[in-house]
C-alpha positions as CSV (number, residue, x, y, z in Angstrom):
1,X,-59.1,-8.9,1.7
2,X,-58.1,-7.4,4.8
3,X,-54.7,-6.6,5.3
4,X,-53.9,-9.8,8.2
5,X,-55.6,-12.2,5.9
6,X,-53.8,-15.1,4.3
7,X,-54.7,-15.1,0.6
8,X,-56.2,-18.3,-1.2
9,X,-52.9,-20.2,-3.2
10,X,-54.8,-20.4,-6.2
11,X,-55.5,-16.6,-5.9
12,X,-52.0,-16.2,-5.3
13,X,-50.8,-18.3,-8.3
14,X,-53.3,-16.3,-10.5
15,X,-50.8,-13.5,-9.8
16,X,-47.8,-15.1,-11.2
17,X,-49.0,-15.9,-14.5
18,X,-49.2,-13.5,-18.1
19,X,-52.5,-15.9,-18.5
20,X,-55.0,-12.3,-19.0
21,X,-57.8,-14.2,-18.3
22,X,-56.4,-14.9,-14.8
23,X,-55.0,-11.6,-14.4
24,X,-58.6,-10.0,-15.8
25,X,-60.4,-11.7,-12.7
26,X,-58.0,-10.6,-10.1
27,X,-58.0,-7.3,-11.1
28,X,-62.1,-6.9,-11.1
29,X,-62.2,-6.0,-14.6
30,X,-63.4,-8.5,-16.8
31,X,-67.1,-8.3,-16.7
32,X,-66.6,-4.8,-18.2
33,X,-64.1,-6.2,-20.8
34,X,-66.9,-8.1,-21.9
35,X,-69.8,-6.0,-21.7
36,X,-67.7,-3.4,-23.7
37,X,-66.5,-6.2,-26.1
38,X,-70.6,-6.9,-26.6
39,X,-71.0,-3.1,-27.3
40,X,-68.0,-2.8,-29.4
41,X,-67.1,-4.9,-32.3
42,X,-64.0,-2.9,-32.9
43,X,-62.6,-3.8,-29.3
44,X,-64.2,-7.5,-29.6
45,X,-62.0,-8.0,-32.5
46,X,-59.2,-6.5,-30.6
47,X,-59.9,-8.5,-27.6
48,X,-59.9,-11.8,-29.9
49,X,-57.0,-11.0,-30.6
50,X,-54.6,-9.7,-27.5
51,X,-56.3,-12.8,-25.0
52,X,-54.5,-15.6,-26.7
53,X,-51.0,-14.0,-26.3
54,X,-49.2,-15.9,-23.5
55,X,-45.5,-15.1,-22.8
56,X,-44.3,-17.7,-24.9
57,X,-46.1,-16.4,-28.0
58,X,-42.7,-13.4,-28.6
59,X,-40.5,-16.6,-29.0
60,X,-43.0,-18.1,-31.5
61,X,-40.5,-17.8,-34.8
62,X,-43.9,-19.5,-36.9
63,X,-45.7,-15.7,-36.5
64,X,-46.2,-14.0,-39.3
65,X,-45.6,-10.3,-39.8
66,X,-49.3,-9.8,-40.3
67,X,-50.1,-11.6,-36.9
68,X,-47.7,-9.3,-35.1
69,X,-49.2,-6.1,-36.8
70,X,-52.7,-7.3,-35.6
71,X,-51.4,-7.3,-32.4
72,X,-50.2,-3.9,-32.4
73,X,-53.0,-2.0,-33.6
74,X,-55.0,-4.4,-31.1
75,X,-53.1,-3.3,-28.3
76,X,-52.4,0.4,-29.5
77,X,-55.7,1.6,-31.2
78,X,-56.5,4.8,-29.3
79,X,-60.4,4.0,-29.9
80,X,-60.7,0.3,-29.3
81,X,-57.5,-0.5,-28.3
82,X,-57.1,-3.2,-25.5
């Protein structure tokens, strides 16, 4: 986009979210999410994982203590971490 250009509003909305699909295509990097995630099961399972966080889920007092260590070793595996 060049620097004079007037974004598109749903582009711009796309910005404002913690939707990581949304934020994924912005950013230009989700067709190598998923071609890794089709190499990788590890990271698949990871990525299964992290994309249905939303920033209401750290207020969700129904999580369990397993569900939050999935998401920690999802998010912090140094080999297949998202």
């Amino acid at each position: 986009m060049a620097q004079d250009e007037v974004p598109d509003k749903t582009v711009v909305n796309d910005f404002y979210t913690h939707r990581l699909d949304k934020l994924l295509g912005i950013s230009g990097v989700k067709a190598a999410l998923e071609t890794r995630a089709g190499f990788e099961p590890d990271f698949q399972v990871n990525w299964n994982t992290v994309r249905d966080w939303n920033e209401t889920s750290r207020y969700d007092h129904s999580t369990t203590e397993a569900k939050a260590r999935d998401m920690l070793v999802a998010v912090a595996d140094p080999n297949s971490g998202f």
